[in-house]
C-alpha positions as CSV (number, residue, x, y, z in Angstrom):
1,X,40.1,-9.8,0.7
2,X,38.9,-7.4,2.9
3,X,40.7,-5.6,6.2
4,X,39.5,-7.9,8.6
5,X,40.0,-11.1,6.5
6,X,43.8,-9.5,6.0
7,X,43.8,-9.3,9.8
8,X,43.0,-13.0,10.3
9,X,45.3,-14.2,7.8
10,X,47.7,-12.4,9.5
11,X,47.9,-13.9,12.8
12,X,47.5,-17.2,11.8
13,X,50.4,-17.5,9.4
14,X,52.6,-15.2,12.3
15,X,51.3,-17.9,15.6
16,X,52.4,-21.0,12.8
17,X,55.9,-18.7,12.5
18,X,56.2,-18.9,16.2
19,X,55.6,-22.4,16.8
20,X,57.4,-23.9,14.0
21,X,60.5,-21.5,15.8
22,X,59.8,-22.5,19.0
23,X,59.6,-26.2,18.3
24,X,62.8,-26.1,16.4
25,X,64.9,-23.4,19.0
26,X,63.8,-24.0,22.6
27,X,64.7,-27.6,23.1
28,X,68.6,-26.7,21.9
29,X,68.7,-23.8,23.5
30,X,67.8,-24.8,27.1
31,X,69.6,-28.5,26.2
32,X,67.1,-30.6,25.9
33,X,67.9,-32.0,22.2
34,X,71.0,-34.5,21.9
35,X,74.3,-32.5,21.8
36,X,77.3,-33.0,19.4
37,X,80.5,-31.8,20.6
38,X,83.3,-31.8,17.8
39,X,87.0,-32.0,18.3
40,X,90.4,-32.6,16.5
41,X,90.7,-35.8,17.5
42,X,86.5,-37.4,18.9
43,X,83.1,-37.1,18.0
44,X,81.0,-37.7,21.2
45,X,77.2,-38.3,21.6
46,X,75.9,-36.5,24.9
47,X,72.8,-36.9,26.7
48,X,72.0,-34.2,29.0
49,X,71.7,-35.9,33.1
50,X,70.7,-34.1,36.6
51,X,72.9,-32.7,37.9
52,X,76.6,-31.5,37.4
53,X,77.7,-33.5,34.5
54,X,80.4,-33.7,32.5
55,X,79.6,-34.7,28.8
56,X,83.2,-34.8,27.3
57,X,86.5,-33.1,27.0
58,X,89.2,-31.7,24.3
59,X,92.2,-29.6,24.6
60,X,92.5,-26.3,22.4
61,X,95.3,-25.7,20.2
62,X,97.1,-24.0,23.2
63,X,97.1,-27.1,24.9
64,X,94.8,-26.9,27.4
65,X,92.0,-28.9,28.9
66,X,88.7,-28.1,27.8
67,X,85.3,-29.7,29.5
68,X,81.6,-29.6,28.8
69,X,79.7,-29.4,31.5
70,X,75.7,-28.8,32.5
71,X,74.6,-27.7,35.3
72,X,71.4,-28.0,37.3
73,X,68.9,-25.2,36.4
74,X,68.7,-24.2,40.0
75,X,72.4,-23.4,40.5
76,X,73.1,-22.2,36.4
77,X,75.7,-19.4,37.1
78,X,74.5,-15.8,35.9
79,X,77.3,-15.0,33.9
80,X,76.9,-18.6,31.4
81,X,76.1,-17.6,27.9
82,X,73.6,-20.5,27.9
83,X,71.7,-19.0,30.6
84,X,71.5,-15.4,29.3
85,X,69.8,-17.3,26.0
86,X,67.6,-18.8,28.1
87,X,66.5,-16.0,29.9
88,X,66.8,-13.5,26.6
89,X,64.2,-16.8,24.8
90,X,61.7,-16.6,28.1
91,X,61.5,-12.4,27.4
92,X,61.3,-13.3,24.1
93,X,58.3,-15.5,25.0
94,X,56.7,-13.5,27.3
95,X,56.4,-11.2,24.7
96,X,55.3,-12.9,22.1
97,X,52.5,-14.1,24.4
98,X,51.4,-10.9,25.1
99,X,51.5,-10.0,21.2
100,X,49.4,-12.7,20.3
101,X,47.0,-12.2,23.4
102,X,46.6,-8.0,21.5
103,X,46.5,-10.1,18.4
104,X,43.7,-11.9,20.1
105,X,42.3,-9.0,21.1
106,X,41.9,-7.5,17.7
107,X,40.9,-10.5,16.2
108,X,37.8,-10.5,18.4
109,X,37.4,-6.6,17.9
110,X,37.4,-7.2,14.2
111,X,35.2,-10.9,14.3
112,X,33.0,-8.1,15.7
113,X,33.2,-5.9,13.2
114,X,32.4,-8.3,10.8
115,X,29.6,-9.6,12.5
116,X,27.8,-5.5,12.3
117,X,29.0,-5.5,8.8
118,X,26.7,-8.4,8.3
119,X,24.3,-6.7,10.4
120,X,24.1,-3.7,7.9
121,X,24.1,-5.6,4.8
122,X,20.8,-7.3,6.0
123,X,19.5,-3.8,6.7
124,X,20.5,-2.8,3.6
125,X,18.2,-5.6,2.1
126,X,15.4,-4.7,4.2
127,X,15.7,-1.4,3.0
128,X,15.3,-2.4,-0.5
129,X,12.9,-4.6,0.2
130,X,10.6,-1.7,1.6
131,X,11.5,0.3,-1.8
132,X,10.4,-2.0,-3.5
133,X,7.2,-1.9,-1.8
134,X,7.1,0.9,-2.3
135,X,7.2,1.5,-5.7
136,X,3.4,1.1,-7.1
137,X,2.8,3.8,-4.3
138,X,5.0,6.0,-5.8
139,X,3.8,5.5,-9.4
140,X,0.5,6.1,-7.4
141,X,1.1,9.6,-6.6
142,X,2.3,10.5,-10.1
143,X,-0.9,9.0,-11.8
144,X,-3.3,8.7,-9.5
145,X,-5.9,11.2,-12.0
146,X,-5.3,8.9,-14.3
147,X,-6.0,5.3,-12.7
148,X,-9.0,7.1,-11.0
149,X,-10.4,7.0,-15.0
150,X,-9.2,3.5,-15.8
151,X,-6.5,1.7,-13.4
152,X,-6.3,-1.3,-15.9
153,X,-4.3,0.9,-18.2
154,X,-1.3,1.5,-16.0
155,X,1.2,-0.2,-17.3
156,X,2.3,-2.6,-14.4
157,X,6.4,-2.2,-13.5
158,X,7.9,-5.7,-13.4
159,X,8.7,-6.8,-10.2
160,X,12.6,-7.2,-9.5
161,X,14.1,-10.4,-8.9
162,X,16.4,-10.3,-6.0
163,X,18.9,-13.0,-5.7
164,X,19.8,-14.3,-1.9
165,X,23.3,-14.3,-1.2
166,X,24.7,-15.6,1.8
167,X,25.5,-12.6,4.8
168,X,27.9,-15.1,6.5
169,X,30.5,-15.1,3.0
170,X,32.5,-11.8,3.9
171,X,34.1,-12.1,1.1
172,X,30.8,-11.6,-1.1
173,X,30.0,-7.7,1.0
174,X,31.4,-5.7,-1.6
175,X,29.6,-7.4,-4.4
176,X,26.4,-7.4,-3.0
177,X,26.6,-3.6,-2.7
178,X,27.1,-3.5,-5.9
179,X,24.0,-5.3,-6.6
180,X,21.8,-3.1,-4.2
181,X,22.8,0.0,-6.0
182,X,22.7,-1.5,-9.9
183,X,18.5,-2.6,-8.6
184,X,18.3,1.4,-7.0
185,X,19.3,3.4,-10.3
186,X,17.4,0.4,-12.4
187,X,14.2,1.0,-10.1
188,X,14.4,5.1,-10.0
189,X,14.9,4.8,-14.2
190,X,12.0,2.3,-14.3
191,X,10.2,5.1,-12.4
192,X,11.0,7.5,-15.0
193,X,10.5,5.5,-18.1
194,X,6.8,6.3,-18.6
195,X,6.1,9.7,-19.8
196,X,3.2,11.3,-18.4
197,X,1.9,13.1,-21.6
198,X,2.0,10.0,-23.7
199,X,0.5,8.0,-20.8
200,X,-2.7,10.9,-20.1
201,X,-2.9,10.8,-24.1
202,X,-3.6,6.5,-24.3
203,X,-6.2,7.1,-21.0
204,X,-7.9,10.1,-23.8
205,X,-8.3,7.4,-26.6
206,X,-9.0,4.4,-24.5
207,X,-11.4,7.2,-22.7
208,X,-13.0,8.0,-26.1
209,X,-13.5,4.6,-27.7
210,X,-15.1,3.1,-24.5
211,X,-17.3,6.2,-24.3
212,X,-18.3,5.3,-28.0
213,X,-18.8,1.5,-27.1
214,X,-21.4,3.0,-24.5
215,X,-23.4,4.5,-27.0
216,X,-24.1,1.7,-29.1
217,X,-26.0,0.2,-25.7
218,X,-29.0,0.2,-25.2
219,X,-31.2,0.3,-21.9
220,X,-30.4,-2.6,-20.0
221,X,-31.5,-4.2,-17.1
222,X,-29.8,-4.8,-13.4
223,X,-28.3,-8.4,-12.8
224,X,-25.7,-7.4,-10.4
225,X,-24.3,-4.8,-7.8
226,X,-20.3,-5.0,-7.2
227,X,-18.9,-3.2,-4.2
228,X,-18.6,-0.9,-2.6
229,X,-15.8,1.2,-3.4
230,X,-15.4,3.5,-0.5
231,X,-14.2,7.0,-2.0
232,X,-14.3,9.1,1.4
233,X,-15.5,9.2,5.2
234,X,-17.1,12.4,6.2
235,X,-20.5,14.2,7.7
236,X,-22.4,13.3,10.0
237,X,-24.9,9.3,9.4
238,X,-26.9,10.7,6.6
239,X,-26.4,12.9,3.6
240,X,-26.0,12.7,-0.3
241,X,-23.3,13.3,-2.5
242,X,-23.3,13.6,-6.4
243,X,-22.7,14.3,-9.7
244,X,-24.4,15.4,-13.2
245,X,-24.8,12.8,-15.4
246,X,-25.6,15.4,-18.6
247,X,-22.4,17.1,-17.8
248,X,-19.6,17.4,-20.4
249,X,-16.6,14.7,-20.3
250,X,-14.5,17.6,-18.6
251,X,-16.9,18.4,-16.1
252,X,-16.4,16.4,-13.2
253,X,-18.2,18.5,-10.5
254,X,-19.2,16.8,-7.2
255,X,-21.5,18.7,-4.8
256,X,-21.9,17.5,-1.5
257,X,-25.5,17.9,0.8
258,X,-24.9,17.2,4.2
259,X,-27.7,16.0,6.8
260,X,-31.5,15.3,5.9
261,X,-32.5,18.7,7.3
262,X,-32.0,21.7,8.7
263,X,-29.3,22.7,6.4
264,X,-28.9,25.0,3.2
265,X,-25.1,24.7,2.3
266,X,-24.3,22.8,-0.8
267,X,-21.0,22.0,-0.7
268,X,-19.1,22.1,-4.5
269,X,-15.6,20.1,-5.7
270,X,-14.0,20.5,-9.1
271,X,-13.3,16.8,-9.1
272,X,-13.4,13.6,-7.5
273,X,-9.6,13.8,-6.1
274,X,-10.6,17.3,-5.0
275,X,-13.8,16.0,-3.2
276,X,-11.5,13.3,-1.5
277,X,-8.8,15.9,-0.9
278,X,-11.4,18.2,0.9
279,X,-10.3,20.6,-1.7
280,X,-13.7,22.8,-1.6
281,X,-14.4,25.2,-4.6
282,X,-17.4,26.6,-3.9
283,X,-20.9,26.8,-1.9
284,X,-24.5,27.7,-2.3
285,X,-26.4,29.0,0.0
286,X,-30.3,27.4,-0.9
287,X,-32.9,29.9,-0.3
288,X,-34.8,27.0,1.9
289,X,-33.9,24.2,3.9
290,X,-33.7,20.5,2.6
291,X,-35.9,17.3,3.5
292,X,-34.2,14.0,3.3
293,X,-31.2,13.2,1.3
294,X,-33.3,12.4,-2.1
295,X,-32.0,15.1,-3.9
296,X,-30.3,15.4,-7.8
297,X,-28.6,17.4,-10.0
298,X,-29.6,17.0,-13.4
299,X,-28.3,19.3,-16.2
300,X,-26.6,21.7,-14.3
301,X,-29.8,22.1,-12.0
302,X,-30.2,21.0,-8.3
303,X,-33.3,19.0,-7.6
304,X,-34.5,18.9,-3.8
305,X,-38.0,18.3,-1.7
306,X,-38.4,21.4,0.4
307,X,-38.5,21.0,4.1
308,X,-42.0,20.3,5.7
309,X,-43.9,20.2,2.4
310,X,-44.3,18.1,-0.9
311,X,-42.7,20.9,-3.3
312,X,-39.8,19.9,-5.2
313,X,-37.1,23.2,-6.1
314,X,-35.2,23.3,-9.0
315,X,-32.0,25.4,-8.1
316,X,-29.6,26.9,-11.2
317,X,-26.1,26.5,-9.9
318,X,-25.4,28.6,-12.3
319,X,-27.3,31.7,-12.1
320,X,-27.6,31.0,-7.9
321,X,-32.0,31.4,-8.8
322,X,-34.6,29.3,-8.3
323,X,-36.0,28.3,-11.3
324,X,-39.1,26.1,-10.9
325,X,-40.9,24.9,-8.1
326,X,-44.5,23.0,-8.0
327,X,-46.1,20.9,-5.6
328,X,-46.3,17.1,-6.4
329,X,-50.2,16.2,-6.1
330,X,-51.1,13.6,-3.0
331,X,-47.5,12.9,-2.2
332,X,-46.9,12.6,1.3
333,X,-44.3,14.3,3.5
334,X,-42.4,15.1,6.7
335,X,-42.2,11.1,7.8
336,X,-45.9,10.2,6.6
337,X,-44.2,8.2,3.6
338,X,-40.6,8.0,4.4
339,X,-38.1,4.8,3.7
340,X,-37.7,2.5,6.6
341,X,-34.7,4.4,7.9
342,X,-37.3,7.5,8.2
343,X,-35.3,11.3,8.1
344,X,-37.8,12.7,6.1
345,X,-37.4,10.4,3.1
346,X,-41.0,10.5,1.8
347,X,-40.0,12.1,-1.4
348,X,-36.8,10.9,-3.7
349,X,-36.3,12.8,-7.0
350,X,-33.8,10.6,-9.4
351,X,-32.6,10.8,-12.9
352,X,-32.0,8.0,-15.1
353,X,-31.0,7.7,-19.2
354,X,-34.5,8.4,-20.1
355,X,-34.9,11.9,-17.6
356,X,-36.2,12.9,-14.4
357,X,-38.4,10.7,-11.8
358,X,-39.8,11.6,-8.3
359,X,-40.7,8.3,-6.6
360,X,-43.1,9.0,-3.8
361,X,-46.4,7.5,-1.7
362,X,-49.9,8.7,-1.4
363,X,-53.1,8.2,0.4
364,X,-54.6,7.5,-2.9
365,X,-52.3,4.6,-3.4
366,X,-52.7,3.3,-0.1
367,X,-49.0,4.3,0.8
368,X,-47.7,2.2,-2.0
369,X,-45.1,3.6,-4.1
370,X,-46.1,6.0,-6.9
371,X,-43.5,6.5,-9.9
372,X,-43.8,9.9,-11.4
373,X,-42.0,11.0,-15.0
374,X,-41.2,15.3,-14.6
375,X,-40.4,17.6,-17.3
376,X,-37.3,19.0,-16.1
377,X,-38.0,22.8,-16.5
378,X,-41.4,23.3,-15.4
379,X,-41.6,20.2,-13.1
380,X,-44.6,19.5,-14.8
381,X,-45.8,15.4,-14.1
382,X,-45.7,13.9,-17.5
383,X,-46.9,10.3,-16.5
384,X,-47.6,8.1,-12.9
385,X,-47.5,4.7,-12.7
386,X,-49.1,3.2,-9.2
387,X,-47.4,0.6,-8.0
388,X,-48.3,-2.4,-5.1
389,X,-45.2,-1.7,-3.1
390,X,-45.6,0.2,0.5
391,X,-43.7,2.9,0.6
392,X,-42.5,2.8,4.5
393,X,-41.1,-0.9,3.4
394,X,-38.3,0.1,1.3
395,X,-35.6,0.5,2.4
396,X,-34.3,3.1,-0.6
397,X,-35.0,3.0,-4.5
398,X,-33.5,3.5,-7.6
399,X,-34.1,4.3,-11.5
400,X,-32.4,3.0,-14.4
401,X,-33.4,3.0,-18.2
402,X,-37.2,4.0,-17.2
403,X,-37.4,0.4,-14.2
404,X,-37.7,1.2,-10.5
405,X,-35.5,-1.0,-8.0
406,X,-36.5,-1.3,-4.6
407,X,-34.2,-2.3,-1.9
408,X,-35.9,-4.5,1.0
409,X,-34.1,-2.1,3.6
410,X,-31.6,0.3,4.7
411,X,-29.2,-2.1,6.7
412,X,-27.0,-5.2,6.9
413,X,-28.3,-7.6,4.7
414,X,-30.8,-5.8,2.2
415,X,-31.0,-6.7,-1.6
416,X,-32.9,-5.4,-3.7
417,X,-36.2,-7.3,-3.8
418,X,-38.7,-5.5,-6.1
419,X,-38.4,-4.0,-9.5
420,X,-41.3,-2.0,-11.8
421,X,-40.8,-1.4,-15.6
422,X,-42.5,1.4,-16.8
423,X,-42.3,0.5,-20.0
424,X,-44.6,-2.7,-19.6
425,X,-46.4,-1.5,-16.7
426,X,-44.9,-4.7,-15.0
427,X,-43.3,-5.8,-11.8
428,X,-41.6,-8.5,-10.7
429,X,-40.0,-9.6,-7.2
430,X,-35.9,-9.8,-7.6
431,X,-33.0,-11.5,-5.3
432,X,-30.0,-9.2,-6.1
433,X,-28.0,-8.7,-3.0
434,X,-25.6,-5.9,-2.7
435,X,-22.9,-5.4,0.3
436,X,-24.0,-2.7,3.0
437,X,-20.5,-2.5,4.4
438,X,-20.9,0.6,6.8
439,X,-24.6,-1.0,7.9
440,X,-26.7,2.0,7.3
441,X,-27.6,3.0,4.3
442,X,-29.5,6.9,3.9
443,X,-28.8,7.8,-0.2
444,X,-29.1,5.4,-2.9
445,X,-28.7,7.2,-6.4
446,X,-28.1,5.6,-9.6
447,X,-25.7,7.9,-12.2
448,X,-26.5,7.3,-16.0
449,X,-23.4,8.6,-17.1
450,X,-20.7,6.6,-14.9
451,X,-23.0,3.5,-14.9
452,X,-22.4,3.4,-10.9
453,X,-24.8,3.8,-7.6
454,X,-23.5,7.1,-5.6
455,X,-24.5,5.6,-1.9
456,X,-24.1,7.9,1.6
457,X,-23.3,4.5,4.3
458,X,-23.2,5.4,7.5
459,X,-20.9,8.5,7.2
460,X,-19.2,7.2,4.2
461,X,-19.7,8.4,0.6
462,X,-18.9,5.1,-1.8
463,X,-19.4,4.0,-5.4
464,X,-21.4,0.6,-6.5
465,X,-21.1,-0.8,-9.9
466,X,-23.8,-2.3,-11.5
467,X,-23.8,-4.9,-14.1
468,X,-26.8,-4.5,-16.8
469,X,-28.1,-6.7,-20.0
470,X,-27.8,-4.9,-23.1
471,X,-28.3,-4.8,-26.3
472,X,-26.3,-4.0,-29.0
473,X,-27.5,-1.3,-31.3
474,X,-26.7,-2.3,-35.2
475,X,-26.0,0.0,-38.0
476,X,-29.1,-1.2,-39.2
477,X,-31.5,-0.6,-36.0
478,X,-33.7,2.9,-36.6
């Protein structure tokens, strides 16, 4: 039992004490219980009357007359034995009324007690509630690399059953602090129980087999966009943000091309979480400005429309050099063509799993979209393909396995509504809606390699996935 239990215990069985004493010593010592009087000779039954009352009388062995008398309380004489008991019993009371009124006292000082005992032990619970909480945050922190590659393959911590015991059983404190720290050391050796090597090593082989699961498909076509996944907030309304999708496994380089124009810096990140983190590793200084925000980087190279005029640059991160540059024949520029959002969009360069595209508009086409195929060292135009949809009514565009998609515009509420297949030469109109979360959209880029649309929404850089139809390639298939 604990102190203040001990406490209670102990003025109840001392005020019982004290009553059962008091109930059975008062009445005979004050004279209130019938008296017996015993004598050689008679044994006579008293009751006590008012006033001065004799109640019976005996000689002693010397012979003389003995009587038994009660006074009135008013007039008891000082020196009677009786009334120094009486007196002596109303200290003794007194006293023991003022004991039990500190006993009192503590009781309530220790009911209180109690009660902020109770207090902390619900505190406590809260506390471990919140850890609790907190767990998958912390398991976060340690993997977070690793479930930016694949989160499904994080092995998921059980979640801790807690049994409710009842705060207002004092007698159950100690054992449910006992509980709380047994659930503490199981959660902090939960937390250690996966080691990180082994983990990083399952992401590698799961990593691997997927990536060979990818090859065996083969150019598919869009049926949904899921999304977005909003990776960071930054710059100013428009911009792009990318990466290679020829680059190794390891190389997970983001560069980062703020504005539509006016700018030359190109910002570069080792990594996603270093991009997020702001963790800048390098920049390039282009040797001219920007237009738009249709640029690429393909193979190591950045691809960009040079500002006020239809040339398209191909930059060598690399060597820091310009490499190629060539005019693209008939393609408007500087807002004759743009997107419907305008910023100098009139020429988009993209990349897809068959190579490198520039989608553009001309007078010769009557504004309508023109799809261009470019070798991707000399710029060269390998093939056009005219299409019949105006230019300054899309809203952006992207390519994927050789088919242009065509959004219907840049904010809340656009799909994308057009598609042309160079392969067949074909179009068709599609209804495949995608969410514009941040209501503007200025980039649209589709990445071969992570099977995802890079997007710059209003300010915010975020990842769409896109669901395609595939075919299986066979052992058999040439």
């Amino acid at each position: 039992m604990s102190p203040p239990l001990l406490k209670l215990g102990a003025v109840l069985s001392t005020m019982a004490m004290i009553s059962n004493w008091m109930s059975q010593t008062l009445p005979s010592l004050v004279g209130l219980n019938t008296t017996r009087i015993t004598t050689p000779d008679t044994l006579t039954q008293i009751s006590p009357k008012e006033g001065w009352q004799v109640y019976s009388s005996a000689q002693d062995p010397d012979g003389r007359c003995i009587c038994t008398v009660v006074a009135p309380e008013q007039n008891l004489c000082s020196r009677d034995a009786k009334s120094r008991q009486l007196r002596q019993l109303l200290e003794k009371v007194q006293n023991m009324s003022q004991s039990i009124e500190v006993l009192n006292l503590r009781t309530q000082r220790d009911f209180q007690y109690v009660l902020k005992m109770e207090t902390q032990m619900k505190g406590l619970k809260a506390k471990f509630r919140q850890i609790e909480d907190d767990r998958k945050t912390l398991m976060t922190k340690h993997f977070q690399e690793l479930k930016e590659k694949m989160d499904e393959l994080l092995p998921l911590i059980p979640v801790l059953e807690q049994y409710k015991t009842d705060a207002k059983l004092i007698t159950q404190f100690k054992e449910e602090i006992r509980n709380l720290s047994t659930v503490l050391t199981g959660i902090q050796e939960e937390i250690g129980a996966y080691d990180y090597e082994e983990l990083h090593q399952r992401v590698l082989n799961l990593e691997t087999r997927l990536r060979d699961c990818m090859k065996k498909l083969t150019c598919g076509k869009l049926m949904k966009i899921t999304g977005p996944i909003t990776v960071k907030i930054s710059g100013t309304r428009f911009g792009a943000w990318m990466t290679d999708p020829l680059a190794s496994e390891k190389n997970n380089r983001v560069w980062y091309m703020d504005s539509y124009t006016n700018n030359k810096i190109v910002r570069e990140y080792k990594s996603i979480a270093d991009f997020v983190s702001g963790a800048e590793s390098r920049t390039y200084n282009l040797p001219f400005k920007w237009a738009g925000t249709n640029h690429v980087v393909y193979n190591g190279s950045l691809y960009f429309n040079k500002y006020q005029s239809n040339i398209i640059i191909k930059y060598s991160f690399d060597t820091g050099r310009v490499l190629a540059q060539r005019s693209l024949e008939y393609a408007g520029f500087h807002n004759v063509y743009p997107y419907t959002w305008g910023g100098f969009s009139d020429i988009d360069l993209m990349a897809d799993e068959i190579g490198l595209w520039a989608v553009y508009a001309t007078n010769q086409n009557a504004g309508n979209i023109v799809i261009s195929q470019l070798n991707q060292d000399t710029l060269e135009v390998l093939k056009s393909w005219s299409t019949g949809y105006p230019k300054r009514s899309a809203g952006e565009s992207f390519m994927i396995c050789g088919t242009l998609y065509v959004t219907n515009s840049h904010l809340t509420g656009a799909k994308v509504y057009y598609s042309y297949s160079t392969k067949t030469s074909t179009y068709e109109y599609t209804d495949i809606p995608f969410h514009n979360q941040y209501f503007h959209i200025s980039m649209l880029d589709y990445n071969a390699r992570d099977r995802a649309l890079y997007a710059w929404n209003n300010g915010h850089q975020v990842l769409f996935n896109v669901t395609l139809f595939h075919v299986i390639k066979t052992e058999d298939d040439t």
